[in-house]
TISEDREN-888636 format. One record per residue (C-alpha): x, y, z. Coordinates in steps of 0.02 Angstrom, whole numbers, plus 50000, padded with zeros to 5 digits. Layout:
REM residues N
XYZ;...
REM end
This chain:
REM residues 388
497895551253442;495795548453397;494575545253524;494695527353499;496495524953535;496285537053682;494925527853779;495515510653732;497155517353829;496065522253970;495235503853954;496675495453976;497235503854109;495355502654197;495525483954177;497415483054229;497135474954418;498905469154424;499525486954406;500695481354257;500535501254213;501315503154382;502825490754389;503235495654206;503625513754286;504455505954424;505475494854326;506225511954222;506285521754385;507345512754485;507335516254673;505695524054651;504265521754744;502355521354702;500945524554843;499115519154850;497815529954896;496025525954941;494435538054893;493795550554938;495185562354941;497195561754959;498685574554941;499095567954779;500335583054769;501385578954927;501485562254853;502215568754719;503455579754785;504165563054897;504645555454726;503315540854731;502045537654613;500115542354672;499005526754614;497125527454659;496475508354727;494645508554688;494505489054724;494185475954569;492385480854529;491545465654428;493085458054360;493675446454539;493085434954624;493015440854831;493395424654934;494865430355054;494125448655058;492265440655114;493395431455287;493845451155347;492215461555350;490235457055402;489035452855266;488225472355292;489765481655261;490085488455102;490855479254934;492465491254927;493525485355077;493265467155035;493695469454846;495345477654922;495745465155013;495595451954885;496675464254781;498005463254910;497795445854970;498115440554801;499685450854771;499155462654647;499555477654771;501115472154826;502105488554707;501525497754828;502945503054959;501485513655052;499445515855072;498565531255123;496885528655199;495745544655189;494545549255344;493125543655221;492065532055338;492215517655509;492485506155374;494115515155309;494705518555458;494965501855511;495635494855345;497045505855380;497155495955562;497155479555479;498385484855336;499615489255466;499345470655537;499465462555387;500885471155287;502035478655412;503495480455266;502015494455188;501885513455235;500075515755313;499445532855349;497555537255398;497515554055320;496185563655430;495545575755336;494965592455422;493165594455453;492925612555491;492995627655376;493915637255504;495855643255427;496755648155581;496255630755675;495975619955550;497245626655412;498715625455550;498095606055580;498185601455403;499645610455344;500595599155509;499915584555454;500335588855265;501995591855341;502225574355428;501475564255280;502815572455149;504235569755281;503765551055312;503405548255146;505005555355080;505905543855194;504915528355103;505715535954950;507335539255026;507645558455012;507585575455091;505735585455105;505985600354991;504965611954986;505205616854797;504745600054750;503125602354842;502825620054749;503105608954560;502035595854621;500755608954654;500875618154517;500585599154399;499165595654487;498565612054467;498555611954273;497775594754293;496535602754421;495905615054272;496075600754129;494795590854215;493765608254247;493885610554078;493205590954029;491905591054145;491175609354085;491275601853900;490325587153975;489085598654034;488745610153870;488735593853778;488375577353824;488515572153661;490295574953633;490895569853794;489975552453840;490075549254045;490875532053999;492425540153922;492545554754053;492565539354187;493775529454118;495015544654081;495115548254241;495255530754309;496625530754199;497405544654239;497235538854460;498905527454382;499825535154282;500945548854307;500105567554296;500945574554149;500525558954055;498715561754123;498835579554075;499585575053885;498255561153846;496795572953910;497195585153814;497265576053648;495685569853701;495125585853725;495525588753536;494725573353473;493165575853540;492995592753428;493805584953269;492505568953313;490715575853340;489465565153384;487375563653347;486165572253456;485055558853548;483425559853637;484015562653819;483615569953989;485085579054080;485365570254243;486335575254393;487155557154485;487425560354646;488085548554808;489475537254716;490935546254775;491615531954886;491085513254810;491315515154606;490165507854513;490395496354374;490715501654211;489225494954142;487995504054245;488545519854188;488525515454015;486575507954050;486165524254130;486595535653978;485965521953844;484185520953954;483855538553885;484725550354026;486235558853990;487405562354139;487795579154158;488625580154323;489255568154456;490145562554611;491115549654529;492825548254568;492785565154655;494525566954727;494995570954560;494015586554564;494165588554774;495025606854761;493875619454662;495205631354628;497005633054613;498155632254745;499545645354772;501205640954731;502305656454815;502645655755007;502375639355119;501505625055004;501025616055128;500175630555202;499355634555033;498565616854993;497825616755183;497085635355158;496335627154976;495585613655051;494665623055195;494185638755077;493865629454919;493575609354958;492105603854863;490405599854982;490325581254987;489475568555117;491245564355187;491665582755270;490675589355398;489085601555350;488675610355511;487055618055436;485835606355378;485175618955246;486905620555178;486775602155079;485015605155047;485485622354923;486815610854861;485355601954788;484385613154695;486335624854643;487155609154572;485525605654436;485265624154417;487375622854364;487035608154274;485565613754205;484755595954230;483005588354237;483135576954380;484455567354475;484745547554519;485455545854677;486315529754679;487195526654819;488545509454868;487405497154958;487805500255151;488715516055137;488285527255286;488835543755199;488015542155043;486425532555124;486345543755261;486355560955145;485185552255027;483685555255121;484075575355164;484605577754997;483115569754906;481855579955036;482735594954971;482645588354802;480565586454842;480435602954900;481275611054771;480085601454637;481575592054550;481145574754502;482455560754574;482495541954575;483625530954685;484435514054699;485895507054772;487415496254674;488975488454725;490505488354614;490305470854560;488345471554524;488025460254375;486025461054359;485885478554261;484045474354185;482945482054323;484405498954341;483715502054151;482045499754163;482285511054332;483245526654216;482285523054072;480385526254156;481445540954232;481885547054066;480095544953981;478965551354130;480135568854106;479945570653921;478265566453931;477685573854085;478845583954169;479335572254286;478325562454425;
REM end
């Protein structure tokens, strides 16, 4: 397949709100089962291994209308839960048999509460992550509550927990684990060849579809990107960092990179790249994916940092990685764990003399004018002056 085809497959998919992707595999798996799963992070492989399809619900972005959503939620909580709502309210989730709701934020937490009021026929689980890096306490916590999710989930799906379908599961997700690994580091050495916009919407793409078909389609994007270089442009190398919850719009990415900075590393749709290394696949898998995630779950707003200076090194290590000249901080409009980072991060962002902007979005902002004027003055005070 070229490029082309590859990300207009992703677009379609991006702009599929009625998961048609989803009932199409539904419809040629009969007596299957697919399973939403809010960000940051879920157990995509347990998921998996219950026979269910994992689908990522990032709400409808700029392309619905919130009325019913708006009648749930104050005017200062974020756009997400409302956009979900509509999505639901208006049918458009109803192939889902079950909805995991990760310990992400208040907000989350009681969507899951009014799911279970308002769909009582659905699965609802408020996956609570653990929040300390401790193995012993925390690993045995996780690994029982990996443990209860695959054994109520398999009974959505109507067969046994195994623990050999866990261990395949695993070992999928783990090639998919180093696929991305492998995008995002091309993304990194060159910008050029690997725009943000097309990253994004391959991985939306691939929070729908099943992972080997993921895996295939990445890697034959993979190869087009060599076979289809692309022109060097004037850009600075920006780190995005705080929009790991709230997505933003399509648009504002693509504004960002055409203003003249080209995004090097981000937080976007993070659970995809949650686990930093591979997870074992001999002995106890459940017991392996709960020692991953407390050894090797990436640092992120939404776990628990007990040492302040801890997220401020993450600072000044992920542009050092990413080799960067500055970072935009753009953060969901009234999102406590991106807003509430924001201002340690960009003090240790001061201090270490890199030069940062900020603003705040919501998925469905329209007005994109003053976010390029913002990246663009960003990108010419750098080249120009080093930054201000």
């Amino acid at each position: 397949m070229t490029r082309a085809e590859i990300v207009d497959w992703a677009l379609r998919l991006y702009e599929d709100l009625d998961l048609a992707s989803v009932r199409s595999w539904l419809a040629a798996h009969s007596g299957r089962h697919a399973c939403g799963y809010l960000p940051v992070y879920a157990p995509r492989e347990v998921i998996r291994a219950a026979g269910m399809l994992p689908v990522g619900i990032h709400g409808g972005g700029d392309q619905i209308e919130i009325i019913r959503g708006d009648a749930y939620y104050q005017s200062y909580i974020c756009h997400l839960p409302r956009s979900v709502i509509e999505l639901a309210e208006s049918g458009r989730l109803s192939a889902l048999s079950a909805v995991l709701f990760p310990s992400t934020c208040d907000v989350i937490r009681n969507l899951s509460g009014m799911w279970k009021l308002m769909y009582p026929g659905v699965y609802v689980r408020y996956v609570d992550v653990p929040q300390l890096r401790d193995v012993a306490a925390a690993g045995a916590f996780w690994t029982t509550e990996l443990r209860t999710l695959q054994r109520e989930l398999c009974r959505v799906g109507g067969r046994d927990p195994n623990d050999d379908d866990l261990c395949a599961a695993i070992s999928e997700y783990n090639v998919a684990r180093r696929l991305v690994r492998t995008l995002y580091a091309a993304r990194r050495e060159d910008p050029e060849r690997i725009p943000t916009e097309e990253l994004y919407l391959l991985m939306r793409a691939g929070e729908v579809v099943p992972v080997d078909l993921f895996i295939a389609r990445a890697q034959a994007y993979l190869a087009a990107t060599e076979r289809e270089p692309r022109r060097a442009r004037d850009r600075i190398r920006v780190v995005v960092m705080g929009a790991f919850c709230e997505q933003p719009p399509l648009a504002l990415i693509k504004t960002i990179e055409r203003a003249g900075c080209a995004i090097v590393d981000d937080d976007f749709l993070l659970g995809n790249r949650f686990l930093t290394a591979d997870v074992a696949t001999a002995g106890d898998p459940a017991a392996n994916l709960a020692e991953t995630f407390i050894r090797h779950a990436v640092a992120t707003s939404v776990l628990y940092e007990p040492n302040p200076a801890g997220k401020r090194q993450l600072v000044a290590q992920r542009v050092r990685e990413a080799r960067a000249d500055g970072i935009i901080f753009a953060s969901p409009s009234f999102c406590d764990p991106s807003l509430l980072d924001r201002q340690l991060l960009r003090a240790a962002a001061d201090v270490e003399g890199i030069p940062s902007i900020a603003f705040k979005y919501a998925e469905n902002t329209g007005q994109l004018q003053p976010f390029r004027e913002q990246a663009g003055t960003f990108a010419d005070s750098i080249k120009l002056w080093g930054g201000v």
